[in-house]
C-alpha positions as CSV (number, residue, x, y, z in Angstrom):
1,X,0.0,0.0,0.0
2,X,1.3,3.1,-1.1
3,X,1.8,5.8,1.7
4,X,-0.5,8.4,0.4
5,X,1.4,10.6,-0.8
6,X,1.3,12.3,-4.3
7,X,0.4,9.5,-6.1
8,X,-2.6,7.3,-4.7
9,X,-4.1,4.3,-6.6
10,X,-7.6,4.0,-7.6
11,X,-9.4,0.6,-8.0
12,X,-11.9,1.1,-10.6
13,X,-14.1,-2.3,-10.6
14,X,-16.7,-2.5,-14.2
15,X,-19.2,-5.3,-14.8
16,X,-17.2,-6.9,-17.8
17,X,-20.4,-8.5,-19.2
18,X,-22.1,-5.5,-19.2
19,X,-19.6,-2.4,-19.2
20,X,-20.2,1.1,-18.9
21,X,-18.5,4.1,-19.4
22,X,-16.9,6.1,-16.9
23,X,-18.8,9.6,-16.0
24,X,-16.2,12.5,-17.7
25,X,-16.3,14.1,-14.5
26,X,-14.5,10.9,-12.4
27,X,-12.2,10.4,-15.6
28,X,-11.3,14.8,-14.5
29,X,-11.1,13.7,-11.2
30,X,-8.7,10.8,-11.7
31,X,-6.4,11.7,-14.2
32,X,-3.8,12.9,-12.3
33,X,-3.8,9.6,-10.3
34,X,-3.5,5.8,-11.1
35,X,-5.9,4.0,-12.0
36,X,-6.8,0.1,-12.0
37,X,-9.7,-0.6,-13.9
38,X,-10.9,-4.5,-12.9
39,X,-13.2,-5.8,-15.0
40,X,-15.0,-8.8,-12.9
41,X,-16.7,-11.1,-15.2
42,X,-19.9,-12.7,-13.1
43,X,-19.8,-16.0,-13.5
44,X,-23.1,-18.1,-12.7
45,X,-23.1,-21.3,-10.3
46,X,-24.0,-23.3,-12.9
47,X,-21.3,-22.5,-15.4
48,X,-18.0,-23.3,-15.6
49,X,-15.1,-19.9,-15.1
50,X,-13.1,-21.6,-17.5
51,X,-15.6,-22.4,-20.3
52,X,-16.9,-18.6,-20.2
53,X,-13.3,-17.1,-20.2
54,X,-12.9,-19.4,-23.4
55,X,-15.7,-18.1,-25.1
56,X,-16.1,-14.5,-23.6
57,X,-12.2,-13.5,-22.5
58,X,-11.3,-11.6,-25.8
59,X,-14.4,-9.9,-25.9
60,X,-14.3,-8.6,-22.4
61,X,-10.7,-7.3,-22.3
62,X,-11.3,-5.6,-25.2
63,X,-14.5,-3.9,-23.4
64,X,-12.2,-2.7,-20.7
65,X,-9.5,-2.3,-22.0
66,X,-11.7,0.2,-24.1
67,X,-12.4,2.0,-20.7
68,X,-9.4,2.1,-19.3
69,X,-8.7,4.1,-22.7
70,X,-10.0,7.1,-21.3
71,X,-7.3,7.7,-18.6
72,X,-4.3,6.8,-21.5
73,X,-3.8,10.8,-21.4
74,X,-3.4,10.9,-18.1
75,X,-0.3,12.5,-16.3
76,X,-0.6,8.7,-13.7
77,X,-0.8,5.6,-14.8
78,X,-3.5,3.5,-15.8
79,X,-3.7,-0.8,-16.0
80,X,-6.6,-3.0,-17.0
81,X,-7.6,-6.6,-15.7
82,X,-10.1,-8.8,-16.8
83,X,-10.8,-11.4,-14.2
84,X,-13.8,-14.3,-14.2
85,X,-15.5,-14.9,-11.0
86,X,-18.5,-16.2,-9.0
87,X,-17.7,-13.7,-6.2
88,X,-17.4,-9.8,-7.1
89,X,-16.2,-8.6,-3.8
90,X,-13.8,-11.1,-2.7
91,X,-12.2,-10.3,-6.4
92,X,-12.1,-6.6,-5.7
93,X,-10.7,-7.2,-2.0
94,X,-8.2,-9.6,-3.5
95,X,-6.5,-7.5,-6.2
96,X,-6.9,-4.4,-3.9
97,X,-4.4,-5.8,-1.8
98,X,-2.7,-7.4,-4.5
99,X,-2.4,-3.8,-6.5
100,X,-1.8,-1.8,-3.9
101,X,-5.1,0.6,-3.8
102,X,-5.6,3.3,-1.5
103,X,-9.0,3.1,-2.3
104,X,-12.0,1.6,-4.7
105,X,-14.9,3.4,-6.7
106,X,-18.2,2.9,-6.3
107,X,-20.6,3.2,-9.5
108,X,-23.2,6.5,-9.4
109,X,-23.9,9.3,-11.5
110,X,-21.0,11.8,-11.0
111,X,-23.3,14.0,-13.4
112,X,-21.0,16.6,-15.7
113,X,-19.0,18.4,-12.8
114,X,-17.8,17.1,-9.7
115,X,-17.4,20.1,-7.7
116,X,-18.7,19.0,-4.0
117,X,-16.9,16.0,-1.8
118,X,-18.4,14.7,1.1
119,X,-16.2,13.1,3.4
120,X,-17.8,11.3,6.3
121,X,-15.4,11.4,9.5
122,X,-16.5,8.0,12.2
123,X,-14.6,9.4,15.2
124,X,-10.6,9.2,14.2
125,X,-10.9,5.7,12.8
126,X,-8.3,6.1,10.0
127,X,-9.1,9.6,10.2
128,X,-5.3,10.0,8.8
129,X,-5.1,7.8,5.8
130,X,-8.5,9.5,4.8
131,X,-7.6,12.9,5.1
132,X,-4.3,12.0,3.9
133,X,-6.3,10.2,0.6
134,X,-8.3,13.3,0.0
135,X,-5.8,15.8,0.2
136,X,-3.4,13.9,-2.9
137,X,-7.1,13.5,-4.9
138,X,-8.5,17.4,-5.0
139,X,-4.9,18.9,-5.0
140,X,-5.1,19.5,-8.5
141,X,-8.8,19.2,-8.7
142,X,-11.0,22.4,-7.7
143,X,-13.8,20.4,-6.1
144,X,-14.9,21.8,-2.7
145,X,-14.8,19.4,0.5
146,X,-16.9,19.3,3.6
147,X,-15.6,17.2,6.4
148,X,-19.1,15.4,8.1
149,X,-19.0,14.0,11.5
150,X,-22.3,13.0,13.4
151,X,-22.4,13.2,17.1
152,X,-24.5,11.4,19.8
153,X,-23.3,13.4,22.7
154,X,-22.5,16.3,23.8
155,X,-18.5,14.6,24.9
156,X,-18.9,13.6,21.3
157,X,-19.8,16.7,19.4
158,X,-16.8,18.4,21.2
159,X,-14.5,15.8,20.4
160,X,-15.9,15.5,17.1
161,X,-15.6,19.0,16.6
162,X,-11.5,19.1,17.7
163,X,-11.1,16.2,14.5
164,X,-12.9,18.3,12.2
165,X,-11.0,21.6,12.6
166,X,-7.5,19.3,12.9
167,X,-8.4,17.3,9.2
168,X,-9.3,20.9,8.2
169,X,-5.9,22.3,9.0
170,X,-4.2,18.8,7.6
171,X,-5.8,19.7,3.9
172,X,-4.7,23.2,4.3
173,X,-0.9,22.1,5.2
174,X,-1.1,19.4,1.8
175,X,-2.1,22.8,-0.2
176,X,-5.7,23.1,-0.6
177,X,-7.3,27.0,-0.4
178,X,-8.7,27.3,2.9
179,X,-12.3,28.4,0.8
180,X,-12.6,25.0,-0.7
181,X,-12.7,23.4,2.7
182,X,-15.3,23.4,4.8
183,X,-16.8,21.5,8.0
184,X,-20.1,20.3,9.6
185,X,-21.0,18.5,12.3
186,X,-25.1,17.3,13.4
187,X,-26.4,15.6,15.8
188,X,-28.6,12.7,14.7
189,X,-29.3,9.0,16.5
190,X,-28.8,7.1,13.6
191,X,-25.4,8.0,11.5
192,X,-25.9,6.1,8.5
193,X,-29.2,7.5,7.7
194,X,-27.9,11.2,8.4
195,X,-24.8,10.5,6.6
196,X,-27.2,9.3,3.3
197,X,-29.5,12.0,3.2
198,X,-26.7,14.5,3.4
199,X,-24.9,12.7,0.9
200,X,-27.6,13.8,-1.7
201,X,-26.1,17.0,-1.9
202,X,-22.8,16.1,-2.9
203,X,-21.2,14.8,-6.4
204,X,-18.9,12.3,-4.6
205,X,-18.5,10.7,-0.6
206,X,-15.2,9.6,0.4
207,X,-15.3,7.2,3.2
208,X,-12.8,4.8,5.1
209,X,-13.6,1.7,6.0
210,X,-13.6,0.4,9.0
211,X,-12.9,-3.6,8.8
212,X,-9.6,-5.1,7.2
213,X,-11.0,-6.8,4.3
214,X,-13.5,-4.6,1.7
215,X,-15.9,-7.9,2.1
216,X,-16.4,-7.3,5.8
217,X,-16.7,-3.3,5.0
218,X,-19.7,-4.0,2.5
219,X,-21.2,-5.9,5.1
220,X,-20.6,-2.6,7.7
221,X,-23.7,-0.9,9.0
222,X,-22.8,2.8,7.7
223,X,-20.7,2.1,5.1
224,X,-23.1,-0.4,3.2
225,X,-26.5,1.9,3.7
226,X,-24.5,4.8,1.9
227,X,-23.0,3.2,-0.5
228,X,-26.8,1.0,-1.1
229,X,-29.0,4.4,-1.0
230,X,-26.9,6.7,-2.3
231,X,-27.2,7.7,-6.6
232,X,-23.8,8.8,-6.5
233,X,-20.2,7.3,-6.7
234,X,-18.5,6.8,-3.6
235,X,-14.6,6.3,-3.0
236,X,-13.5,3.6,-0.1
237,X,-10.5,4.6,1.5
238,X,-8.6,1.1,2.1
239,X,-7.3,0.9,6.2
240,X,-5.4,-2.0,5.5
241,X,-1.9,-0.2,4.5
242,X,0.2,-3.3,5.3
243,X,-0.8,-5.3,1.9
């Protein structure tokens, strides 16, 4: 796992029997970056991986490689992989770790421009590698970010408040204009569904997760409700930096 620095890595998983193409505004977004696009190809229980990578593998790389097309100008690097399976997310955990990522895209509509990032902040779980992830994606972007946390106590709004204005001061430091930053805190009982609605007012939610494997973070209370309910793309910030 990279360090995030000034180059993170971007796992970009597309259904490779049904491909689509990447919104222009997340190609904007990611072209300074790396980016791994995976193209999982679902296989069924009743049919065998191998027979459908004979008949289908040609066809299928060709499809992403086709996507990963967009990102050739980029000033990062970009890599396709074609890979048949019966499980998507143990696929995209696997080469994750494999590759590297600091983090893996979610499919939404990123509309035209992506000009505001919501970034979810669970206490200071990975609150570094998050912060860290954001500043290296919007340095060159000119995207606005708002730091969310949602308290359930008055010891926890004050806390809460202390990490806000501390990962506010961290983007600053990695050279983001003070007036594209920005911070709110609620208070609300349940945090996934206050963390969803106010998601619908953003372009794109950056959130860590907060189990080692991305399997056991799609099965995450706040994590999976967001990333089930909400119509636009959201990045997973990867805790596990030790693959």
């Amino acid at each position: 796992m990279s360090e995030y620095l000034d180059d993170p890595t971007i796992l970009l998983p597309v259904n490779a029997a049904d491909p689509e193409e990447p919104p222009p505004a997340i190609v904007e977004l990611l072209h300074p970056h790396r980016v791994i696009v995976l193209g999982y190809y679902p296989v069924p229980d009743q049919a065998s991986p191998e027979q459908l990578q004979d008949e289908y593998e040609t066809e299928a790389t060709d499809a992403i490689a086709e996507i990963a097309s967009h990102f050739d100008d980029s000033r990062g690097s970009v890599e396709s992989i074609v890979v048949f399976t019966r499980d998507r997310e143990e696929t995209i955990d696997r080469v994750a770790a494999e590759r590297g990522v600091d983090a893996v895209l979610t499919a939404g509509d990123a509309g035209e421009v992506l000009s505001r990032v919501l970034v979810p902040l669970k206490g200071d779980v990975n609150i570094e590698p998050i912060v860290a992830f954001v500043g290296d994606l919007l340095r060159e972007s000119e995207a606005a970010v708002t730091l969310y946390h949602v308290a359930d106590s008055d010891e926890d709004e004050s806390r809460g408040e202390f990490l806000l204005r501390g990962a506010c001061d961290r983007l600053e430091e990695d050279g983001l204009d003070p007036d594209r930053i920005g911070w709110v805190q609620e208070r609300a009982g349940s945090p996934a569904s206050a963390i969803a609605t106010t998601a619908e007012k953003f372009d794109l939610i950056v959130v860590g997760e907060s189990n080692p494997t991305l399997r056991d973070r799609i099965l995450g209370a706040v994590t999976s409700q967001l990333i089930v309910e909400s119509t636009h793309p959201v990045l997973v910030v990867r805790s596990d930096r030790s693959s």
